[in-house]
Wavefront OBJ file of the C-alpha trace (Angstrom):
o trace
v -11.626 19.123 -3.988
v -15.437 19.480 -3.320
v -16.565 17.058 -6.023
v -13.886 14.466 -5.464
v -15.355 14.569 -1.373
v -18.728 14.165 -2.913
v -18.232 11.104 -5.318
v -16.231 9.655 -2.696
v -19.451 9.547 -0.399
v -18.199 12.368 2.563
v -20.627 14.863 3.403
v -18.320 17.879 3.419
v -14.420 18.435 1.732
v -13.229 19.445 5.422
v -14.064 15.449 6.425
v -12.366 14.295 3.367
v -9.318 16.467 3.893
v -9.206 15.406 8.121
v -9.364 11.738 6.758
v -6.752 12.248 3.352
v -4.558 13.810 5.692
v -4.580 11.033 8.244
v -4.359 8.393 5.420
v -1.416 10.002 3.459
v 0.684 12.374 5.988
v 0.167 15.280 4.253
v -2.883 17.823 3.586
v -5.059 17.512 -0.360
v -2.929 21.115 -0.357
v 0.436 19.769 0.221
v 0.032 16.928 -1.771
v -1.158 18.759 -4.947
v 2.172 21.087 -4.748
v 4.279 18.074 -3.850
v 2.794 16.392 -6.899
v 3.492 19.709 -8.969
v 6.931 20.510 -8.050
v 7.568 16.135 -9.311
v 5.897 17.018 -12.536
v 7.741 20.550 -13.399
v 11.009 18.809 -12.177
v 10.187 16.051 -15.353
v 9.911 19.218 -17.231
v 12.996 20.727 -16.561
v 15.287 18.136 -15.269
v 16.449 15.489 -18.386
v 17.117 11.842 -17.187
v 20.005 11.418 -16.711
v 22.728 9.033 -18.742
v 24.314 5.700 -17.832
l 1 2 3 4 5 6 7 8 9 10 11 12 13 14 15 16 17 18 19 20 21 22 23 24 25 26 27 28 29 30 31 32 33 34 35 36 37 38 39 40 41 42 43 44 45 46 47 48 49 50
């Protein structure tokens, strides 16, 4: 999470989490095991049939 706080222009990765978290609801933490869990339910979970 540092670098993507530093090419994104914020000084430190606690700033860019305060702000990501106001933006989006949900801590850089929560978001990366909310985006997890979506990709290992693709994995598991075939689509299902019409």
């Amino acid at each position: 999470m540092t670098r993507i706080a530093l090419k994104l222009g914020y000084s430190t990765p606690a700033i860019f989490s305060r702000v990501f978290s106001e933006m989006t609801g949900l801590s850089p933490r929560a978001r990366r095991r909310e985006a997890a869990g979506m990709c290992a339910a693709a994995l598991v979970s075939p689509p299902a049939k019409a």
